[in-house]
C-alpha positions in Angstrom: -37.4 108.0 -2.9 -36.4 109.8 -6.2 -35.9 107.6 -9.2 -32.9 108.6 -11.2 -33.7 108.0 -15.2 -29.7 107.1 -16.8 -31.1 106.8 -20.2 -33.9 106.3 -22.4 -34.0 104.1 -25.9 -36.7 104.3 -28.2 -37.1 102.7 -31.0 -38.8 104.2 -34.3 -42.2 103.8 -34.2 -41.9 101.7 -38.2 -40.2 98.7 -36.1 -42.8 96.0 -35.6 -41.2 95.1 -31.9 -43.8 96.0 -29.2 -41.6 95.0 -26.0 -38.6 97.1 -26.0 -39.3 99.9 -28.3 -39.0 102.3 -25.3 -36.2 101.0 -22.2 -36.1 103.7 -19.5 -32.8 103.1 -17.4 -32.6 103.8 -13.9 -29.7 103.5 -11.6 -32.0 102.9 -8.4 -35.7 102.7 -7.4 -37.8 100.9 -5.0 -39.7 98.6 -7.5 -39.3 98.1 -11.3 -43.1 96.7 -11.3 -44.2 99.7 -9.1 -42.8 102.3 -11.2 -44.0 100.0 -14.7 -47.6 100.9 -13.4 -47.1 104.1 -12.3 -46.4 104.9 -16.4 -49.4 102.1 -16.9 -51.8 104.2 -14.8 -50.7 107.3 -16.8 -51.6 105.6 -20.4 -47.9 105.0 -21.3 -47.9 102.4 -24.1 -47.4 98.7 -24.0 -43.5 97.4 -24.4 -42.5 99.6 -22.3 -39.6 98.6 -20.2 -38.1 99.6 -16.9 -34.7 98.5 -15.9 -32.8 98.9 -13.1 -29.4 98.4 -11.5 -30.5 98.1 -7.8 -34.1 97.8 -6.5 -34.7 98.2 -3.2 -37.8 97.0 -2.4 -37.9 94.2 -5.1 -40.5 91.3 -4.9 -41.2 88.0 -5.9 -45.0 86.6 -5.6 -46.2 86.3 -2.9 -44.6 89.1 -1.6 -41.3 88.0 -1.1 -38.4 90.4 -1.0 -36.1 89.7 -4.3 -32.5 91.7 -3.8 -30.0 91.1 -5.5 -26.1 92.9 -5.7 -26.2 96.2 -7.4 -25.2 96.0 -10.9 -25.2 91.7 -11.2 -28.5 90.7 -12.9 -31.1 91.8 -15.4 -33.8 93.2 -13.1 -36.6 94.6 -15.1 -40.5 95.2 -15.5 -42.2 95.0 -18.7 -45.7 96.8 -19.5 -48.1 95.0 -21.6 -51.5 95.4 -22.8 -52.6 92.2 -24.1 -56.0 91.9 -26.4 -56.9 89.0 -23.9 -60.0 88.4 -21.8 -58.7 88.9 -17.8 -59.6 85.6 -17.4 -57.0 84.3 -19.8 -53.9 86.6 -18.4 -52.1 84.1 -16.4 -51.1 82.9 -20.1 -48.2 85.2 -20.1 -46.7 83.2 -17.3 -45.9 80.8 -19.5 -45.2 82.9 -22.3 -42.5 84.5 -20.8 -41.4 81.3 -18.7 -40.7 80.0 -22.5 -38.8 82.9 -23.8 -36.6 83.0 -20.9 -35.4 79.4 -21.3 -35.1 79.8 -25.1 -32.7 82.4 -25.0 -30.9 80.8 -21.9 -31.0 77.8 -24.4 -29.9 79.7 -27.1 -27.4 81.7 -25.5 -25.1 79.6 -23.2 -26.1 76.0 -24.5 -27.4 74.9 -21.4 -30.3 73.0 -20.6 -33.6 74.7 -18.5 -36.2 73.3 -16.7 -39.3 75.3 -15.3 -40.6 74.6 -11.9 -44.6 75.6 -11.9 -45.8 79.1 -11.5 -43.1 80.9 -12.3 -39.4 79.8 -12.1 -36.5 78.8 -14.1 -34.2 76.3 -13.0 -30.3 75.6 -14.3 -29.0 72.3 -12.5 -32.3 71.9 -10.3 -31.9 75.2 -8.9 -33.8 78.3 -9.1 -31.6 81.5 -11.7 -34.6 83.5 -12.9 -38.1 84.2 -11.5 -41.4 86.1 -12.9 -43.8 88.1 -11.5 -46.8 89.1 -13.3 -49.2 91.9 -11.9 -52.2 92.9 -13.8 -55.2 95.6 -13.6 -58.4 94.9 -14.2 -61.5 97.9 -15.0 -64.9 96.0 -15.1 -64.3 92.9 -17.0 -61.2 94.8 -18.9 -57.7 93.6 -18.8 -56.2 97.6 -18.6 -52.6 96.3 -18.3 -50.1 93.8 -17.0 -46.6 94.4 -15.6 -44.3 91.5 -16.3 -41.5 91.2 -14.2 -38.3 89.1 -14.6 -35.1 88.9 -12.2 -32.3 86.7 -13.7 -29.2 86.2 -11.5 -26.1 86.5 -13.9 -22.8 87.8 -12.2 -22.5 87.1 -8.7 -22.1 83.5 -7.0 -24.5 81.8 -4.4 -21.0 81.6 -2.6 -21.7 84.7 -1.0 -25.2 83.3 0.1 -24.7 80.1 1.8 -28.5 80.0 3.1 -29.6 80.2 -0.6 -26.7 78.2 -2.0 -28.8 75.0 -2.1 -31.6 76.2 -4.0 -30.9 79.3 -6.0 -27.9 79.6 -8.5 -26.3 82.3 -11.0 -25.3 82.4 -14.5 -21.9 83.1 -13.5 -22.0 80.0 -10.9 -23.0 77.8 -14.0 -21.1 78.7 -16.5 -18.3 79.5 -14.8 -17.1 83.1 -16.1 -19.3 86.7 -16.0 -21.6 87.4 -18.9 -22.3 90.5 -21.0 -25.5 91.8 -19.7 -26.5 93.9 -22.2 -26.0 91.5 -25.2 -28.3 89.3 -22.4 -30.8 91.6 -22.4 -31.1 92.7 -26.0 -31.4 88.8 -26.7 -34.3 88.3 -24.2 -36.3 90.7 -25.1 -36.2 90.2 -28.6 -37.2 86.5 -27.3 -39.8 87.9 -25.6 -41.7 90.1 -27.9 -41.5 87.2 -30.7 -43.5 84.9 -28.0 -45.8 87.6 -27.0 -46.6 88.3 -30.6 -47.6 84.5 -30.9 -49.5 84.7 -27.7 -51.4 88.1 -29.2 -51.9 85.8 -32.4 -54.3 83.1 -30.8 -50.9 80.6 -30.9 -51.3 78.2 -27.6 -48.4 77.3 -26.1 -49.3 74.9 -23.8 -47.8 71.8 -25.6 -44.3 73.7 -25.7 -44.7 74.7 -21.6 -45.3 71.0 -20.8 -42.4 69.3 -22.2 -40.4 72.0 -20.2 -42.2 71.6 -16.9 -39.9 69.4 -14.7 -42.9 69.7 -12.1 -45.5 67.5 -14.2 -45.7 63.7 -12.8 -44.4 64.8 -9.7 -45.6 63.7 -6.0 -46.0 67.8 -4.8 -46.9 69.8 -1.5 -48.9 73.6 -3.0 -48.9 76.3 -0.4 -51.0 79.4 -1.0 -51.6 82.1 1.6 -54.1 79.9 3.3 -53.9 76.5 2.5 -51.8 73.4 1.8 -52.6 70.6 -0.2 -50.9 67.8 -1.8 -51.3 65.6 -4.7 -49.9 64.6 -8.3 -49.0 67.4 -10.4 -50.8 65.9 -13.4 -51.1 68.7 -16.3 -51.4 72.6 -16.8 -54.2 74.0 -18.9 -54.2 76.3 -21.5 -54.1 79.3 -19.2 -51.5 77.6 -17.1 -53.1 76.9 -14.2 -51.4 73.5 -12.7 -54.0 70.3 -12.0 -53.3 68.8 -9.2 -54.8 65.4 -8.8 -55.8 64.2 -5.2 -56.6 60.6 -5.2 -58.9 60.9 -8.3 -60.0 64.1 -7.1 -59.1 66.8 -9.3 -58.2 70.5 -8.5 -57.0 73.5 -10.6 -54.4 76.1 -9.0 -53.3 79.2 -10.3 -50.8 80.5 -7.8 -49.0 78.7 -4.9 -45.3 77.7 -3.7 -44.6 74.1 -4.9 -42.4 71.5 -3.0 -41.4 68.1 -4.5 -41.7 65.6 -2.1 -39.3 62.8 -3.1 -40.1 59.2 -2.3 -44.0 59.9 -3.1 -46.4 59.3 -6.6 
């Protein structure tokens, strides 16, 4: 399908903001992420970011479809190239786990919780989600594509079958929200974590207190396996440790369940 490019904002090159200094705006594509490293693979810069009112082939992790009504939500992709080790990349998970509840915090007064890998809950369920993609030349982190879906102004009304575990910003607050004063705020969020995260700064303490999953009796699916256990603590790369009777494993991806009635 043909992109169609609405605008493009760049900022001058003496600003010290990395993520944001160049937002291309596109009415409709298939993928923000896909189109992010498309420009990656081409030796755009890092901050890049890619926005879009409808995506058509949108995804979560694992490869679920994420679609949401044209127009609604902040649907973007964010290119990045980190001076980390590829080892350590899964610590922008995290990163941007924080800088989305801060502004969310910040923004509406309302109180966050993050749900391990990569969501961000408002009253127990799911409004925003993350997907991180990166590409890796020898032992090289080339680039990673960050990208965020926030539901804003729609209602789960409309969506009965996702009603009990997904919500909107509208649903919660109860009125729509500017989207562009939204986005302008999260991103500014962003790049001031990722410049602490470029700095050396852990932010592990911070990701913990925020983590409604820690302490919790949980059921990890991957692709090919299940298991179960404690969800004791997350590391500094943010890989969850799950404790199985004593026994001790470390996850980096997975779809997590609480199972209630269980420690």
């Amino acid at each position: 399908m043909k992109n169609c490019l609405l605008h493009c904002c760049i900022i001058p090159r003496v600003s010290k903001q990395i993520i944001g200094r160049e937002i291309l705006r596109y009415d409709q594509v298939a993928s923000t992420n896909d189109l992010a490293c498309e420009f990656a693979a081409h030796g755009a810069a890092e901050g890049l970011v890619i926005t879009a009112q409808e995506q058509l082939a949108g995804r979560g992790r694992m490869g679920r479809q994420w679609i949401v009504p044209r127009g609604t939500s902040l649907q973007f992709s964010i290119l990045l190239r980190p001076p980390l080790a590829s080892q350590h990349a899964t610590r922008l998970m995290p990163m941007a786990a924080l800088a989305i509840a801060r502004t969310l915090e910040h923004e509406f007064n309302v109180l966050p919780t993050l749900k391990w890998p990569n969501d961000i809950l408002l009253d127990g369920k799911k409004v925003c989600g993350i997907l991180i993609e990166s590409s890796i030349v020898g032992e090289k982190l080339a680039y990673v594509i960050l990208g965020i879906g926030l539901n804003v102004n729609y209602t789960m009304r409309d969506y009965p079958e996702l009603a009990p575990f997904a919500t909107t910003l509208q649903d919660v607050l109860g009125q729509e929200i500017d989207r562009s004063n939204l986005e302008r705020a999260l991103l500014a969020e962003l790049d001031a974590y990722y410049a602490r995260v470029c700095g050396g700064e852990s932010l592990t303490d911070k990701y913990r207190t925020r983590l409604g999953t820690l302490g919790q009796f949980i059921r990890v699916a991957s692709d090919d396996t299940i298991l179960q256990g404690v969800a004791e603590n997350v590391d500094d790369d943010g890989a969850l440790i799950l404790n199985q009777n004593g026994a001790r494993v470390k996850l980096y991806a997975g779809d997590v369940t609480i199972i209630k009635g269980e420690r």
